[in-house]
N, C-alpha and C positions, 0 to 999 in steps of 0.2 A: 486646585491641585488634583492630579491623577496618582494613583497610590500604586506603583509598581514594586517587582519584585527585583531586584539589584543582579546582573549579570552575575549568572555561573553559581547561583545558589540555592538552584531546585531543591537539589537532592537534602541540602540542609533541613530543609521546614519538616514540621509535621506530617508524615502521610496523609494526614486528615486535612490538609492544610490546602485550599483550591489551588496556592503556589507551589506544591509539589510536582516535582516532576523527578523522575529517576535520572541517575548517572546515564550519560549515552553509552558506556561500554556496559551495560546491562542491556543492551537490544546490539543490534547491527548498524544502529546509528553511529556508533563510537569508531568504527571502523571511515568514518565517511567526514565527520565534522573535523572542520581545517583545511580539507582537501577537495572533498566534492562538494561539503554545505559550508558555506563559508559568509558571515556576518559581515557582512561589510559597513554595517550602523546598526544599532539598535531596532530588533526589530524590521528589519530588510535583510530578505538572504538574496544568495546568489547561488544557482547550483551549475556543480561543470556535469556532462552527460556525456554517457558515452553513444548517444544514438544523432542522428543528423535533426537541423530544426528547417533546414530549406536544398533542394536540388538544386543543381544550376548547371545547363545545357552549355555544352560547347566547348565546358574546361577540360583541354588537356594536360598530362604530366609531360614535364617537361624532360628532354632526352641528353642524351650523351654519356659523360663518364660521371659517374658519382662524385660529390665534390668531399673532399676530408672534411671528417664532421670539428668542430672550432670549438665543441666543449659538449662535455656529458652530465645530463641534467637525472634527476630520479623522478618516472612518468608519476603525476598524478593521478590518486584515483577519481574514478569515474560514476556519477550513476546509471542503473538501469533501467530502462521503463519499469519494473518492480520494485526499484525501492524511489523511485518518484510516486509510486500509489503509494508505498507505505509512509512515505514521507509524509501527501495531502492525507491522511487517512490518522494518521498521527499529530499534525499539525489543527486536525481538527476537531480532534478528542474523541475521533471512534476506535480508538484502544482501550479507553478507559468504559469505567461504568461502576453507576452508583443507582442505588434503588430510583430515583426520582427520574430516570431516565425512561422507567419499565413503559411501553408501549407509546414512546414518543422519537421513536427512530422509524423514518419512512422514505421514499424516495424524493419527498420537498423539504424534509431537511438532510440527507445528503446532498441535495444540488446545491444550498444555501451555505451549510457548510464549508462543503471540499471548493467551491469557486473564492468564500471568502479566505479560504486558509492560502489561495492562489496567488493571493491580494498583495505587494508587498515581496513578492517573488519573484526575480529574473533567473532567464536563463540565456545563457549567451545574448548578453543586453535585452533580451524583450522581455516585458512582461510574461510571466508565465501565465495571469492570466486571457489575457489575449489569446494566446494559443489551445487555452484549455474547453472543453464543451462537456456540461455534465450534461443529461438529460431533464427535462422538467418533467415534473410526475403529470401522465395521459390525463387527459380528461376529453371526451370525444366531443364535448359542446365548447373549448377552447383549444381543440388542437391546430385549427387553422392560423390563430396568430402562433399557438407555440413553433410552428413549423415557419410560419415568416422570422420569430426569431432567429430559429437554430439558423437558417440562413445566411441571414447576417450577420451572426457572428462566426460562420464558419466564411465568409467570404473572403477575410485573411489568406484563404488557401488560393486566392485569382493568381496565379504566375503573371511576372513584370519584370523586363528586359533578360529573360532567361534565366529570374528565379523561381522556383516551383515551394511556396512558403509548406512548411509542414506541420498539423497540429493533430493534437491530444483529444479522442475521447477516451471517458471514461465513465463506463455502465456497467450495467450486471448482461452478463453473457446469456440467450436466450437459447437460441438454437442458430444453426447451420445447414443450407441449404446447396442444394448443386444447381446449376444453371449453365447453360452451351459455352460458357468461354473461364465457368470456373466452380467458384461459391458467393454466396450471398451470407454475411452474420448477418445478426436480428440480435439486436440489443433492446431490452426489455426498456417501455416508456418512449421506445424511435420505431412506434410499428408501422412508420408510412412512409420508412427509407430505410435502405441497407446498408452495410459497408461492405464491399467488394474485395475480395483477393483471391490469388490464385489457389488451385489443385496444390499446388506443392508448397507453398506455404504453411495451406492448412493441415495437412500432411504429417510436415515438420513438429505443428501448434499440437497435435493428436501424441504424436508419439515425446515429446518434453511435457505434456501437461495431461498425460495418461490418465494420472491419479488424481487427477482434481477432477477430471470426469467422470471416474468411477467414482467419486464422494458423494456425488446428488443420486448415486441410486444403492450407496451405500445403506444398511437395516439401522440407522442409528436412532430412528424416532422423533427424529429433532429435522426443521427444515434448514436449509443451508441457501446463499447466494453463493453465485460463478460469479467474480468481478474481475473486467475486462480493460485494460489499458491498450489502446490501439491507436497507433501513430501513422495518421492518415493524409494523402496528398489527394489533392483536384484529378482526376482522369479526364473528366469532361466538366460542363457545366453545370452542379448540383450532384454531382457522381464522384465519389467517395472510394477511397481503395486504400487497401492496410498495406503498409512500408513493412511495418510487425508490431507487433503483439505480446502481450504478457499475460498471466491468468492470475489472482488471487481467491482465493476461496475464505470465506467468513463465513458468523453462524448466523442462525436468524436474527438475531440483533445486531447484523453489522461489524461485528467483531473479529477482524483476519486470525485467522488459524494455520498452522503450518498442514492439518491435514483432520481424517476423522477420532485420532486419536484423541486430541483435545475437546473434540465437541464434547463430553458429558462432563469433565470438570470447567467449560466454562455453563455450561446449561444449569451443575448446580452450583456455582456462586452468584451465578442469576438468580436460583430459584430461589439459596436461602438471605437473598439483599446483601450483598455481601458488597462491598467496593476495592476493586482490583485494578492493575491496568495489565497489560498483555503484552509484552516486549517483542517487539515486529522482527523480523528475519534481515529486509533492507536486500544487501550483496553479498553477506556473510555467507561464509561456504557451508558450514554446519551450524544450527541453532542447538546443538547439544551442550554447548556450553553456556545458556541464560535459561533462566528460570521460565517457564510455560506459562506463568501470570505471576504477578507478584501484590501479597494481598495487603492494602491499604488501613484496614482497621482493627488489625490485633494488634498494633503496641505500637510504640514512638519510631519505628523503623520499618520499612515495609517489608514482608514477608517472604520470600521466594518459596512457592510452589512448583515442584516438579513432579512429571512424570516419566517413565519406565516403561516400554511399549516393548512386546516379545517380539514384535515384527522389525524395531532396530537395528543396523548392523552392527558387527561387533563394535567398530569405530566409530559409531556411534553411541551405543552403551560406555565404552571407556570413557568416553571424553563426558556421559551426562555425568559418572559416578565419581570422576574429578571435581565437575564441580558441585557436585553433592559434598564430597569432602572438603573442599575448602571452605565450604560456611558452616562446618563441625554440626552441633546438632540443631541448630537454629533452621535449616529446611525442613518444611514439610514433603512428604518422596510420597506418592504412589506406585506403587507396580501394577500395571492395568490387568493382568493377567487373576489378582486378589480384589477381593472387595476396598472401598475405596472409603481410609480414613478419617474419621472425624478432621473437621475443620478447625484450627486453631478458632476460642474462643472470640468473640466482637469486645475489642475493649474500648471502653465508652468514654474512655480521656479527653479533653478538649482541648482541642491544640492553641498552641499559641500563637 
């Protein structure tokens, strides 16, 4: 007998309980489940994307007069290359964190992880993992077979009868280079292959992900990862080029962050062993409306912590202080701008 947890009854259990799991409308997930993550059995998803999984040379649109449309349907939502990272990133338990975790997060078990959490995942009928390549952590006296791996399992990208097949990596972002017909990334653990895209692209990637570049030279005392989602096709043979790209920024433990705001309340519920989980962003338009971590071991409910950042827009303060009020005085609130509140007590109940 395997002892599982009964469909749709995370949020029931004990926070303290390994079956817990939050409501999805407390992250950005809530906005997606039915529509874009959709269960099709126990334990097997299916996600709808809104980005392409293969090219195909030669199709064209077809011409003439418009034909009357024969019925009006309501579009499905979609995911994005970001909330496919938050999805493997959540699917694999690096939102969560509990003492026993402290200095056993590294880049061989992110690969181990995020490829298993792939496992059991289509998208538009393929395996997602299939399409997926995390990096293996470097080692320069086995990097020769690592690199015959990543090979092979990127060779999915060989175009056949004028499809050009498209797949996912997924690394911490290293640096960016120029070269005569464009740029080169360098994804941290792939130092002996680039991925290729253009000037204007990268361009594009600089001025949408501004601020997640200023966060690694941001004064916060704390290290951060760039994590990098990039959905790449064959140019030549072994030659790699970004279609496009997403950024996510986490803290030194792996943990996505919407920005530098959150690093020091999650760096101390790290410091003081505290067990939390971090409700991810996904496609949601504002995260002002969920709690910035929500804490697992103050009492039979889990806790939402929030923060208050002067640097917010107004519509963005409105809407966190909305939902500061509808959970009456049961949030914990900082204002980053003041010293930062004692931590709801550790209650040490034992769940059932």
């Amino acid at each position: 007998y395997v002892i599982k947890r009964m469909p749709d009854t995370g949020d029931r259990h004990h926070p303290g309980c390994p079956s817990f799991e939050p409501e999805a409308g407390q992250s950005g997930l809530g906005e997606l489940v039915g529509q874009a993550v959709i269960e099709v059995e126990p334990g097997c998803v299916e996600l709808r994307v809104d980005f392409p999984w293969e090219r195909v040379t030669g199709r064209s649109v077809a011409g003439g007069e418009p034909a009357e449309p024969a019925e009006v349907a309501q579009p499905r939502r979609r995911m994005s290359l970001r909330a496919l990272m938050h999805f493997l990133f959540e699917r694999a338990g690096f939102n969560r964190w509990s003492p026993a975790m402290e200095g056993k997060r590294n880049q061989g078990v992110l690969h181990k992880y995020l490829m298993e959490a792939a496992e059991d995942v289509r998208v538009k009928g393929t395996a997602l993992g299939e399409r997926l390549y995390v990096p293996e952590p470097f080692s320069e006296q086995r990097k020769s077979d690592a690199a015959q791996r990543r090979r092979a399992k990127l060779a999915v990208l060989c175009p056949h009868d004028g499809h050009w097949p498209l797949a996912v990596v997924l690394g911490e972002f290293k640096v960016c280079d120029d070269t005569a017909f464009g740029k080169r990334i360098w994804i941290r653990h792939m130092p002996d292959v680039p991925l290729l895209a253009s000037s204007r692209l990268w361009e594009r990637t600089e001025r949408v992900f501004g601020s997640l570049f200023e966060a690694r030279d941001a004064d916060t005392g704390v290290g951060v990862h760039l994590m990098m989602a990039a959905l790449i096709r064959a140019r030549r043979e072994q030659t790699y080029e970004v279609e496009s790209l997403s950024l996510m920024l986490t803290s030194e433990h792996w943990i996505s962050v919407e920005g530098v705001h959150e690093l020091p309340l999650i760096q101390v519920l790290v410091a003081q062993q505290r067990r939390f989980v971090k409700p991810l962003r996904y496609d949601a338009r504002s995260v002002s409306g969920f709690a910035n971590a929500l804490l697992l071991d103050a009492g039979p409910s889990a806790l939402p912590l929030h923060l208050i950042s002067p640097f917010m827009s107004p519509e963005e303060r409105a809407a966190k202080e909305r939902a500061i009020a509808a959970r009456g005085t049961e949030a914990w609130v900082w204002r980053t701008e003041d010293v930062m509140p004692p931590l709801p007590a550790v209650l040490t109940t034992n769940p059932r």
